[in-house]
C-alpha positions in Angstrom: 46.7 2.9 14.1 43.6 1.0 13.6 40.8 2.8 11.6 37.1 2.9 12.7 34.4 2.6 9.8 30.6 3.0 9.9 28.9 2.9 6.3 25.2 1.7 5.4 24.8 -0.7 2.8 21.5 -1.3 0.3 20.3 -2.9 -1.9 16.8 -2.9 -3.7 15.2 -5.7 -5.7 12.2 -5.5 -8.6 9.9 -8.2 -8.3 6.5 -9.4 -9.9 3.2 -8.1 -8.7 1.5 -10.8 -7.0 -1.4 -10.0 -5.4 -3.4 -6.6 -5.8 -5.1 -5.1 -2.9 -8.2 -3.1 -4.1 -10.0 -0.5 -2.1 -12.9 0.2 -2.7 -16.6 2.2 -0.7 -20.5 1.7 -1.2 -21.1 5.4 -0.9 -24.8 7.0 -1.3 -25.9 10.9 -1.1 -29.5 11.0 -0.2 -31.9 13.7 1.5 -33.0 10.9 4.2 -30.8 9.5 6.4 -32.2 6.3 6.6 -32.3 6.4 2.9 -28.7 6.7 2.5 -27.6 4.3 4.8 -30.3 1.4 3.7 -28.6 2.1 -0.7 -25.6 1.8 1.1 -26.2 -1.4 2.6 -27.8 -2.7 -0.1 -24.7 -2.0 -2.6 -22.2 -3.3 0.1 -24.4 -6.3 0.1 -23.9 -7.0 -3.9 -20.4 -6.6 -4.1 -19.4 -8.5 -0.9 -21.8 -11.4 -2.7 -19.6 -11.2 -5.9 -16.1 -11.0 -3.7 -17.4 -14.2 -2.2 -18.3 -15.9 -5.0 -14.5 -15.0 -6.6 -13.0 -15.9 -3.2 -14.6 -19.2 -4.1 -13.0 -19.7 -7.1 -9.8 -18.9 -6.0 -9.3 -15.3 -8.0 -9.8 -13.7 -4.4 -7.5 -14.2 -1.5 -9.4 -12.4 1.1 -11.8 -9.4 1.6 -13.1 -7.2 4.5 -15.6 -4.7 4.8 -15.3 -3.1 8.5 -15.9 0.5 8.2 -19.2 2.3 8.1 -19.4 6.3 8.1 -22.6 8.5 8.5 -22.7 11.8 8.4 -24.4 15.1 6.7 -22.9 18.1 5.5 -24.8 21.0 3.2 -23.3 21.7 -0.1 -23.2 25.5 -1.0 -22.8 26.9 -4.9 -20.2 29.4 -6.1 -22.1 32.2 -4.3 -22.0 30.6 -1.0 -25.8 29.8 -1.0 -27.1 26.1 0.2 -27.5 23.4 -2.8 -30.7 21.6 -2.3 -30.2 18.2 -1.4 -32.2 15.6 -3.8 -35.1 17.9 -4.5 -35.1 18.9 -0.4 -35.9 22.4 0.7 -33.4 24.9 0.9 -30.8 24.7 3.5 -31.7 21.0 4.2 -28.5 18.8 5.0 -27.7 16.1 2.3 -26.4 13.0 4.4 -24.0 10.0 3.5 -23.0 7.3 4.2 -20.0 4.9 3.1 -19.3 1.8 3.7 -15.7 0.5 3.1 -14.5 -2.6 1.4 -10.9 -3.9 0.7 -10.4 -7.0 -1.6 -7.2 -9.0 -2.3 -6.9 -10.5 -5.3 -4.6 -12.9 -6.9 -6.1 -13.2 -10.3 -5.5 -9.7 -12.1 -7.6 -11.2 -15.3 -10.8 -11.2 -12.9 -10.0 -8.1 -11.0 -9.8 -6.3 -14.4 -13.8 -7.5 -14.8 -14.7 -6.8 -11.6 -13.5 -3.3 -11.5 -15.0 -2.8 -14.8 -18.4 -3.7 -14.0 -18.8 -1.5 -10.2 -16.6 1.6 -11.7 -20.2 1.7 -14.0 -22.5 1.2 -11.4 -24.2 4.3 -8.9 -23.0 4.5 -5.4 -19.9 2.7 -6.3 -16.3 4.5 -5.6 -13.1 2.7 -6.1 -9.9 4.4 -4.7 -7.2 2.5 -6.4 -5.1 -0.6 -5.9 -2.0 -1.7 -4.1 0.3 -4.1 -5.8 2.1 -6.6 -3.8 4.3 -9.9 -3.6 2.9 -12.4 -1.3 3.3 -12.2 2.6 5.1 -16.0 2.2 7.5 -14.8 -0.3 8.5 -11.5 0.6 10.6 -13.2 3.8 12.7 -14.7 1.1 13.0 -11.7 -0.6 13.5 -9.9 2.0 16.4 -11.9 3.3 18.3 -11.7 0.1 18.6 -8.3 -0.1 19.8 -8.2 3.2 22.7 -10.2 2.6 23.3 -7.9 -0.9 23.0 -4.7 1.4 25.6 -6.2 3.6 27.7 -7.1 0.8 27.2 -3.8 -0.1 28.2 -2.1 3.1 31.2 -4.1 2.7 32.6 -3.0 -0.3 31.9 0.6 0.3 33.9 0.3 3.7 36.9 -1.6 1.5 36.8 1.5 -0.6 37.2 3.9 2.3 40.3 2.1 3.7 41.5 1.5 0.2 41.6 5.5 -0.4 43.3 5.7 3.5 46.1 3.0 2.4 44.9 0.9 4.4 44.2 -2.9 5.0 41.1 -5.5 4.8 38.2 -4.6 6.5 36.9 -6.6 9.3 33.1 -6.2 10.3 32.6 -5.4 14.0 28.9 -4.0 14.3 26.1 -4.4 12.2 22.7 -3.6 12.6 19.2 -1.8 11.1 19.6 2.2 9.8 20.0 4.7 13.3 20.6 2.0 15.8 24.4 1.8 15.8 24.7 5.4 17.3 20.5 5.2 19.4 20.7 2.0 20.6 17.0 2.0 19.9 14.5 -0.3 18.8 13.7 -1.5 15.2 13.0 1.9 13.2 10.5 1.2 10.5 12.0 2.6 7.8 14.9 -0.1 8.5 12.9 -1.9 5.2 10.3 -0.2 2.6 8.6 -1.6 0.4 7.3 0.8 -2.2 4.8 -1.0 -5.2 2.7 1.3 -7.8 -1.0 2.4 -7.8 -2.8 1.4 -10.3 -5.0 4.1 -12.6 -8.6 2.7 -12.7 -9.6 5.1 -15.0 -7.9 3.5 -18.3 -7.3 0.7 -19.9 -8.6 -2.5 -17.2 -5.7 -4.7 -19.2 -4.1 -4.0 -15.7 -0.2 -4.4 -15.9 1.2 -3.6 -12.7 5.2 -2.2 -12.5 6.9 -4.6 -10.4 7.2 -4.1 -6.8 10.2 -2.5 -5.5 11.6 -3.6 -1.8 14.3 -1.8 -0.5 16.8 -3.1 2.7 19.5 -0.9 4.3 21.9 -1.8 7.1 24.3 -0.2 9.0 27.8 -1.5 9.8 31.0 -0.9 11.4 34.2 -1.6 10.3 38.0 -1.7 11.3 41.3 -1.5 9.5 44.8 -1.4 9.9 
């Protein structure tokens, strides 16, 4: 009697930071609208100037800045009274405005300056940074751990027919995590990759963990 199988196999590789993703926002609390929207311009304006200059030099890979928010809110203290906004009357709305920029850089050395010098300036926030391998290399990657998470899904289905007494395994299906049973599409979480944040608030002698990519498959299997 001939034995159906269906295991998943993985497999999960640790590679080098290559490129670091930075996010960061011109973001200005003023009294005036206007006001707040014209600092925040003007600061977008600086950095974008440096992120071209690095992109010119070759430290940055590429940069955006795409997103632009406006809007007022008013503050209250403890009590639940209205702060005054920037020396405003009472009950007068403070209003900001933030304008988003994301830089990729491949030189960690200058990204270390450049954070240092905006985390110290005003109307400067910086949310954190991404760590990745480059876009032409993780394919390769990629398609190594693929054929480790089917060598992987093949010893695990060996092991089940060993403990039935049974024979060699022979592969019949394989395919991404869910769609053996669906018959679906590609689910995303077929491949992760998972890389660390870095904490801006330390040391800038940044030293990223490496960046983890993970590949699971699903297969079936028959023995006799």
């Amino acid at each position: 009697m001939v034995v159906d199988i269906t295991v998943r196999g993985e497999a999960e590789g640790r590679y080098p930071a290559e490129r670091a993703i930075v996010t960061l926002a011109a973001a200005v609390e003023r009294a005036e609208k206007q006001q707040a929207y014209d600092q925040a311009a003007s600061v977008q304006q600086a950095v974008t100037a440096q992120l071209t200059e690095l992109a010119d030099r070759g430290a940055v890979l590429d940069w955006s800045s795409d997103q632009v928010s406006v809007y007022s809110h008013r503050p209250l203290l403890v009590n639940g009274d209205p702060v005054p906004a920037g020396g405003a009357p009472s009950r007068s709305p403070v209003h900001v405005a933030r304008v988003e920029i994301v830089a990729e850089f491949s030189d960690f050395n200058r990204l270390g300056g450049f954070i240092d010098y905006w985390a110290s300036r005003d109307g400067v926030e910086i949310a954190g940074i991404v760590w990745d391998v480059l876009e032409r290399n993780r394919r390769v990657y990629e398609n190594e751990l693929r054929r480790a998470a089917v060598d992987d899904a093949v010893i695990r289905a060996q092991t089940y027919a060993d403990a039935l007494r049974r024979g060699r395994v022979v592969a019949t299906r394989i395919a991404d995590p869910g769609l053996l049973d669906s018959g679906g599409g590609p689910r995303p979480y077929a491949l992760k990759m998972e890389s660390a944040m870095a904490d801006t608030a330390g040391s800038l002698q940044l030293t990223p963990e490496p960046v983890r990519i993970h590949v699971a498959v699903d297969a079936g299997f028959i023995a006799d």
